[in-house]
C-alpha positions in Angstrom: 34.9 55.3 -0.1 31.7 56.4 1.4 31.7 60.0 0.3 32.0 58.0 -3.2 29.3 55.9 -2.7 27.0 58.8 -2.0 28.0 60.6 -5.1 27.3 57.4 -7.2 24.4 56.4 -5.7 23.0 60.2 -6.1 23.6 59.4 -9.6 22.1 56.0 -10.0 18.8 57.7 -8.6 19.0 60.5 -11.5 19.8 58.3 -14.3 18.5 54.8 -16.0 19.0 53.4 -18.8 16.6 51.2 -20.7 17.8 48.1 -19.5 17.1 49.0 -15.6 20.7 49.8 -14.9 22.5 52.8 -13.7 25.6 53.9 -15.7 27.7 56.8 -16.0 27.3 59.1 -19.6 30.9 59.2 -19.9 33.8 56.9 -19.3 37.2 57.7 -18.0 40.8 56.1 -16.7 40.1 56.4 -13.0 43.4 53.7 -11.9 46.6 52.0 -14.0 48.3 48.8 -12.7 50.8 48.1 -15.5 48.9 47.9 -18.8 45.8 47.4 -17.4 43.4 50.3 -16.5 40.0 50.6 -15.0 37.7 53.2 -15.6 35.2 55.5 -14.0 32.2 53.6 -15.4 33.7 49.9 -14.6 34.6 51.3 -10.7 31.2 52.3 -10.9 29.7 49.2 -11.6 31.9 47.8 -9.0 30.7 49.5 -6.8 27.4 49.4 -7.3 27.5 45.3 -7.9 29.2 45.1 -3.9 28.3 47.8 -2.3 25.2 49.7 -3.7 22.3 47.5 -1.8 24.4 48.4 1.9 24.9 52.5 0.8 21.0 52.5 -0.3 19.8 51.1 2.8 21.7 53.8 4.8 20.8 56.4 2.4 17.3 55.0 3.0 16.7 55.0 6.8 18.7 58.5 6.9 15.5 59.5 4.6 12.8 57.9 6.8 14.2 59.3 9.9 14.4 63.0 9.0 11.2 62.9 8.1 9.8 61.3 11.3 12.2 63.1 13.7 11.0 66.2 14.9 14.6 67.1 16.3 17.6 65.8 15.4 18.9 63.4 18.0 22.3 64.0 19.2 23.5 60.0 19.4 27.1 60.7 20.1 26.9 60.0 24.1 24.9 56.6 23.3 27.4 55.1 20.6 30.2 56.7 22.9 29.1 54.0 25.6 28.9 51.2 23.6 32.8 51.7 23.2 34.2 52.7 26.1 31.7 49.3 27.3 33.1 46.8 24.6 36.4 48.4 24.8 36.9 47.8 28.6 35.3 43.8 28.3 37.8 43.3 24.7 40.4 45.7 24.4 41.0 48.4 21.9 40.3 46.4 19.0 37.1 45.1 20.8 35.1 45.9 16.7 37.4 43.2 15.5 35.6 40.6 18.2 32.4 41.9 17.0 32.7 41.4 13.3 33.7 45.1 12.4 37.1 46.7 10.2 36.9 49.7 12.0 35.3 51.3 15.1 34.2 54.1 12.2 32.3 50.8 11.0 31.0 50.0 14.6 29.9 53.5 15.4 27.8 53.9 11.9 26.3 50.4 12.8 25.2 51.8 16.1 24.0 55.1 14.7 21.8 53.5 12.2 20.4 51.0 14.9 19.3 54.2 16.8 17.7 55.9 13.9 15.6 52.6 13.3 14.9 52.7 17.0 12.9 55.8 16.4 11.3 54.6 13.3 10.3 51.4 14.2 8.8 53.8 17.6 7.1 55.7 15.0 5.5 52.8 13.2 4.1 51.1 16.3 2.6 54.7 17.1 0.4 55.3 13.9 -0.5 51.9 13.1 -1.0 50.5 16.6 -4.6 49.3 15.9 -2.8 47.4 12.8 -0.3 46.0 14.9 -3.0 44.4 17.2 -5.1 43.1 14.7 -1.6 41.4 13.0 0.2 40.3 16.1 -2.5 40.2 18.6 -0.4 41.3 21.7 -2.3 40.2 24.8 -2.1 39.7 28.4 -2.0 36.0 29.7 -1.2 34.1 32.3 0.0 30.3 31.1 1.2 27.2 32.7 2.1 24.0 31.0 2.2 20.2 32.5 4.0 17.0 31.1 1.4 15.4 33.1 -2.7 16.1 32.7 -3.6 15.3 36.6 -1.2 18.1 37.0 -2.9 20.7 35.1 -6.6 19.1 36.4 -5.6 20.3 40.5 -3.4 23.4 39.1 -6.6 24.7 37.2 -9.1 23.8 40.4 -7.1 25.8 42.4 -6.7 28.7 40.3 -10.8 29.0 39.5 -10.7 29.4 43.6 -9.0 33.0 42.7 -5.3 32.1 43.4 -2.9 33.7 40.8 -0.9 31.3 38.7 2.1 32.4 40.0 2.1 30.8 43.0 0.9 27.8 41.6 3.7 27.2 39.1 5.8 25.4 42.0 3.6 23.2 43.9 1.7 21.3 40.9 5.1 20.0 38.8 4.7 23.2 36.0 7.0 23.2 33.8 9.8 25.7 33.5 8.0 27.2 30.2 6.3 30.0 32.4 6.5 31.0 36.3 3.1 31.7 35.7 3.4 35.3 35.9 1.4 37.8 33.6 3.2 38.5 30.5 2.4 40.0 27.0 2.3 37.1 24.5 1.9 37.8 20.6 1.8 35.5 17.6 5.2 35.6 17.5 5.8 34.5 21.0 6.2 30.6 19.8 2.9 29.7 21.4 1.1 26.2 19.8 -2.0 26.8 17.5 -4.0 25.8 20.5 -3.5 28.0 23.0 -2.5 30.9 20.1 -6.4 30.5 19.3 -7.7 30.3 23.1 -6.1 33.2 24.4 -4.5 35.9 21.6 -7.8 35.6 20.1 -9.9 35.9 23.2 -12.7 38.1 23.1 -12.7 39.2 27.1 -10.9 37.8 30.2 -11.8 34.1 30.6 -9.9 31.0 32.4 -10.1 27.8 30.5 -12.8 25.1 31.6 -10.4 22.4 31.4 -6.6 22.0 30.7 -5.8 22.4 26.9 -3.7 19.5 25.4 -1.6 20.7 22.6 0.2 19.0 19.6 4.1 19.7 21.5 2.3 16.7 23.7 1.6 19.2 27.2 -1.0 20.6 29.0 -2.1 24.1 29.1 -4.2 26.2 31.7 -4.4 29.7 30.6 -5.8 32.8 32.1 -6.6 35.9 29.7 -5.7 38.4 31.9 -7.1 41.5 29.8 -8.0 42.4 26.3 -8.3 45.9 26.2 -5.4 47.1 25.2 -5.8 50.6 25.0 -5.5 50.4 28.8 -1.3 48.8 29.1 -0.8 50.4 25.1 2.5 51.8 26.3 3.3 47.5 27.5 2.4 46.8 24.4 4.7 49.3 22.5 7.8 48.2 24.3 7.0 44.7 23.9 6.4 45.0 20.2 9.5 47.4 19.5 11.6 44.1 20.4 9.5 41.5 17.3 12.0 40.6 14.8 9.3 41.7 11.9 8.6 44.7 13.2 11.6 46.6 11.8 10.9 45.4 8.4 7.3 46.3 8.8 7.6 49.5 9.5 10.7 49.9 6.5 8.1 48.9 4.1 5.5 51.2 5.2 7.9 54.2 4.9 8.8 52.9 1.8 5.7 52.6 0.9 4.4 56.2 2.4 7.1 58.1 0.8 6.8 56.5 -2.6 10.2 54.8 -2.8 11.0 53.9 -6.2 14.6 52.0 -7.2 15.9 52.5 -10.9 18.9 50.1 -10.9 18.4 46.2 -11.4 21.2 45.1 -9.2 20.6 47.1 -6.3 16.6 45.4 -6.5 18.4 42.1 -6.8 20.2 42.6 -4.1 17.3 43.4 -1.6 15.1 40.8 -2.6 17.8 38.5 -1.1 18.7 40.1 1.5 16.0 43.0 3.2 13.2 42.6 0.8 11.7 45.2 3.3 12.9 47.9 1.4 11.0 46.4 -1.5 7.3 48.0 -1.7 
């Protein structure tokens, strides 16, 4: 089936008809059931219609990551792991328990996770200054307090120089942060308030007084640093694990290497379901 897919989908990228839909030039009895008969151009279109978006994709991030890899990685140890890991915790059909027909199925899923691992790794590398401005990843330090007393003596004590880790268990902060330093972005689920106070920070400050946001709490915040340049590497690690990321850096391949679709279906398809791969 897949050795199929790649031969029709080679085709669907070398032919297009007027009406934005790939078809075959000539028609053929491919299977007989009785009196009925399918051909080569209806099996086709089956195809395409269920499975076209899925092969594209993988025919896709294959593309993106020979071009970005300067050696072929050998994944075969890594996927091997995963197995011998979920085969020990479910048994031999441990892909069943994890949504899969086959372990051929699992190990192509895993294989393509690892080839978007290094192109998502790429991504963050060239367009690092983008990702900042976007996502503004940025070292804080943030306590929050059902009560605003609270935050009042937490925040006295901490403009005496004491870290707000070790003030997160003797002024009632709540379990939202031990205080420790951590790399927040906008997609960390931070309120508006102290999203603008400290991703948008222009140097290392500590708030003047507690910030009280619209979840009903109180906020003392330190910004811990805002030059990133100096914990970049932090940053990349923290950003490789953002749910948009992937998806960002699909469309700017996409976009880099002038991906162009010539089948109606297939664009259907992934504006429903990974409009990423839509430039």
């Amino acid at each position: 089936m897949k050795k199929l897919l790649l031969v029709l989908l080679c085709l669907l990228t070398l032919s297009a008809c007027a009406d934005a839909r790939a078809k075959l030039q000539k028609s053929e009895k491919v299977l007989q059931v009785g009196k009925e008969s399918i051909s080569d151009k209806e099996l086709f279109g089956l195809l395409i219609e269920q499975y076209g978006a899925e092969a594209v994709i993988t025919i896709i991030n294959d593309y993106i990551y020979n071009q970005l890899a300067s050696t072929k990685e050998d994944f075969t140890e890594t996927i091997e792991s995963y197995c011998l890991l979920y085969s020990s915790l479910y048994g031999p059909t441990y892909y069943q328990r994890l949504g899969f027909a086959s372990e051929t199925a699992f190990k192509a899923k895993l294989l393509q996770d690892n080839k978007t691992k290094l192109i998502v790794e790429k991504y963050l590398e060239s367009n690092f200054d983008k990702v900042v401005e976007t996502y503004r990843p940025t070292k804080l330090a943030i306590l929050q307090f059902t009560e605003y007393d609270d935050a009042v003596a937490a925040l006295a004590v901490a403009k005496t120089g004491v870290a707000f880790a070790e003030l997160a268990g003797d002024f009632k902060a709540t379990d939202f942060s031990d205080g420790s330093v951590n790399i927040y972005t906008t997609y960390s689920g931070l309120s508006p308030e102290v999203t603008s106070f400290g991703l948008y920070a222009e140097k290392e400050a500590l708030v003047e007084i507690p910030l009280f946001s619209g979840d009903g709490k109180y906020y003392i915040i330190q910004v811990i640093s805002v030059d990133r340049q100096s914990y970049k590497e932090e940053i990349l690690e923290v950003m490789a694990e953002v749910s948009n990321i992937p998806g960002d850096a699909i469309s700017y391949y996409c976009e880099l290497y002038q991906l162009t679709y010539y089948d109606k279906t297939i664009i259907e398809h992934l504006v429903y379901t990974n409009p990423s791969y839509l430039r």
